[in-house]
C-alpha positions as CSV (number, residue, x, y, z in Angstrom):
1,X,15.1,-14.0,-28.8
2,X,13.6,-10.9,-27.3
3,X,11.2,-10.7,-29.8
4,X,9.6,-14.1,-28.8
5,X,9.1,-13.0,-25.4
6,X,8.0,-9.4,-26.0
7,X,5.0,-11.2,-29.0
8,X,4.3,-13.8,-25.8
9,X,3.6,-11.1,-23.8
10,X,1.7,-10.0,-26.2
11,X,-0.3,-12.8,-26.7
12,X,-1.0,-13.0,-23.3
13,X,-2.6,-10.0,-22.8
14,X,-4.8,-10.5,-25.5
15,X,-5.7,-13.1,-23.4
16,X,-5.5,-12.0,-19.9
17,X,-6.7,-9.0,-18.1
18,X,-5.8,-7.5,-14.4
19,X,-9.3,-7.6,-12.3
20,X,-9.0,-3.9,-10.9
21,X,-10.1,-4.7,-7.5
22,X,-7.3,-7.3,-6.2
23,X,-4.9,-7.5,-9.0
24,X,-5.5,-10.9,-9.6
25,X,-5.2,-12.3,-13.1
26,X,-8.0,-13.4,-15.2
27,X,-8.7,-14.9,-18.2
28,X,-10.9,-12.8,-20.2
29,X,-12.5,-15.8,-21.8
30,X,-14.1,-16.9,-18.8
31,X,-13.9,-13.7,-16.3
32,X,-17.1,-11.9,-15.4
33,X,-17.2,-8.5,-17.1
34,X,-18.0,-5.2,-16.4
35,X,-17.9,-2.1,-18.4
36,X,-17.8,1.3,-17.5
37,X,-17.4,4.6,-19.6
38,X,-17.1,2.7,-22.6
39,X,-14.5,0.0,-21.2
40,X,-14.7,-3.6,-19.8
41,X,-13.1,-4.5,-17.1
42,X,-12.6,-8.5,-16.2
43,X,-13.2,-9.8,-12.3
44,X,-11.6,-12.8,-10.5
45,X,-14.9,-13.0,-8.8
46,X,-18.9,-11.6,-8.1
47,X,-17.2,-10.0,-4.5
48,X,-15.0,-8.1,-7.1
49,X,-17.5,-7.2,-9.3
50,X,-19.7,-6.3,-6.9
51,X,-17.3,-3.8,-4.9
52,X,-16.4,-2.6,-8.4
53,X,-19.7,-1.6,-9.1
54,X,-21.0,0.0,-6.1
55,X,-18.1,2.4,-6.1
56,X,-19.2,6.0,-8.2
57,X,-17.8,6.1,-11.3
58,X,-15.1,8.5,-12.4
């Protein structure tokens, strides 16, 4: 039974992705994207997006 949940979970955040700036989250399907040193990171929304990218990087 643990197995199922633990693959769900998986599944899930296949799916899914935490948007960096307020936790929220978002579906990676339909998120607005950003990427950064070679990684994307997923946004809830252009405010987050926006914050995200005017801070320096690193």
């Amino acid at each position: 039974m643990w197995n199922f949940f633990r693959r769900k979970r998986q599944q899930d955040s296949d799916k899914t992705a935490v948007d960096p700036i307020c936790g929220m989250t978002v579906e990676k399907a339909t998120a607005l994207k950003s990427e950064r040193d070679g990684q994307t990171y997923y946004f809830c929304s252009q405010t987050c997006l926006h914050t995200f990218e005017s801070q320096p990087a690193g």
